[in-house]
C-alpha positions in Angstrom: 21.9 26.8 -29.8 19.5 26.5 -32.5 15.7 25.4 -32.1 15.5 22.1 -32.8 18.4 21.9 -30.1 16.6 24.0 -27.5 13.5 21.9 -28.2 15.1 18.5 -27.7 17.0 19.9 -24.6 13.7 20.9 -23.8 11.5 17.7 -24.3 14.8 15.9 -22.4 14.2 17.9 -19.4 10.3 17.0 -19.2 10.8 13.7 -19.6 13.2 13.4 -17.0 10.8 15.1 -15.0 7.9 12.7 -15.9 10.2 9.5 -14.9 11.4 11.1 -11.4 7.3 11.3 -10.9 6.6 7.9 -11.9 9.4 6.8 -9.4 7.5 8.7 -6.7 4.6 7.3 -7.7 5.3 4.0 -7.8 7.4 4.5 -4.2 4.0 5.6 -2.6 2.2 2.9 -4.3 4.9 0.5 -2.6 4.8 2.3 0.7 1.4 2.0 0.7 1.1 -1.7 -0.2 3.3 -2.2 2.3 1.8 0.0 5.0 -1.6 -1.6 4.0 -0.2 -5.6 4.3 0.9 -4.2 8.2 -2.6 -3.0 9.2 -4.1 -6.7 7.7 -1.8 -8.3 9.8 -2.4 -6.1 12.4 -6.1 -6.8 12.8 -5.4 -10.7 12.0 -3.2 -10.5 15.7 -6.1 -9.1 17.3 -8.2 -11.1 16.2 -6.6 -14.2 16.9 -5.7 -12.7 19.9 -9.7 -12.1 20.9 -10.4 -15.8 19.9 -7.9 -16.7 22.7 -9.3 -14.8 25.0 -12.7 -16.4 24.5 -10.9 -20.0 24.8 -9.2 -19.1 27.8 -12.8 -17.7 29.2 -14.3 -20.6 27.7 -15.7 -23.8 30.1 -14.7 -26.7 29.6 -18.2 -28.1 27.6 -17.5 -25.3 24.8 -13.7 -25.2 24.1 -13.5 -27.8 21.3 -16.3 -25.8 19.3 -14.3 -22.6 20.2 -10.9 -24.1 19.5 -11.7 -24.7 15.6 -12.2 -20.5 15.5 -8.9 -20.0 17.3 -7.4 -22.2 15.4 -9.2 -20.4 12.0 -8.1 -17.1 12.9 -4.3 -18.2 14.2 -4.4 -19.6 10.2 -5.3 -16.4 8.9 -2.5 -14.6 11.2 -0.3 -17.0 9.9 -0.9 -16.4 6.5 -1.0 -12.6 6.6 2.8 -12.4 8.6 3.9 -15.0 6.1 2.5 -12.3 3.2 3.7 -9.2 4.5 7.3 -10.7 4.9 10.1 -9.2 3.0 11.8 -10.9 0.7 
């Protein structure tokens, strides 16, 4: 095998290398997204879950000004299990 042969095999190789890292890369980057859209919607549920617990707790003269924050943070649940949904 000459040297222009050994360099090409050569270069080959590395760049092989360099796109089975960028794969890795961009797998942890998705694993991450993903793991990241779970928390989100993890802290939306308790949150919504909190603002029920207030309403719940909540007399019967402060209800309707607590409902509209239930209702707000039931929204943003929604949206962020809607988000983090595969497709």
């Amino acid at each position: 095998m000459g040297t222009k042969e050994m360099k090409d095999a050569y270069v080959a190789k590395m760049q092989a290398q360099v796109s089975e890292w960028e794969k890795a890369a961009a797998q942890g980057r998705l694993e991450y997204q993903q793991k990241l859209s779970q928390m989100k919607a993890e802290e939306k549920q308790e949150q919504a879950r909190r603002k029920l617990e207030e309403l719940k707790m909540a007399g019967e003269e402060r209800w309707e000004a607590l409902k509209s924050g239930v209702e707000g943070a039931w929204n943003e649940l929604k949206k962020s299990v809607e988000s983090s949904k595969v497709d």
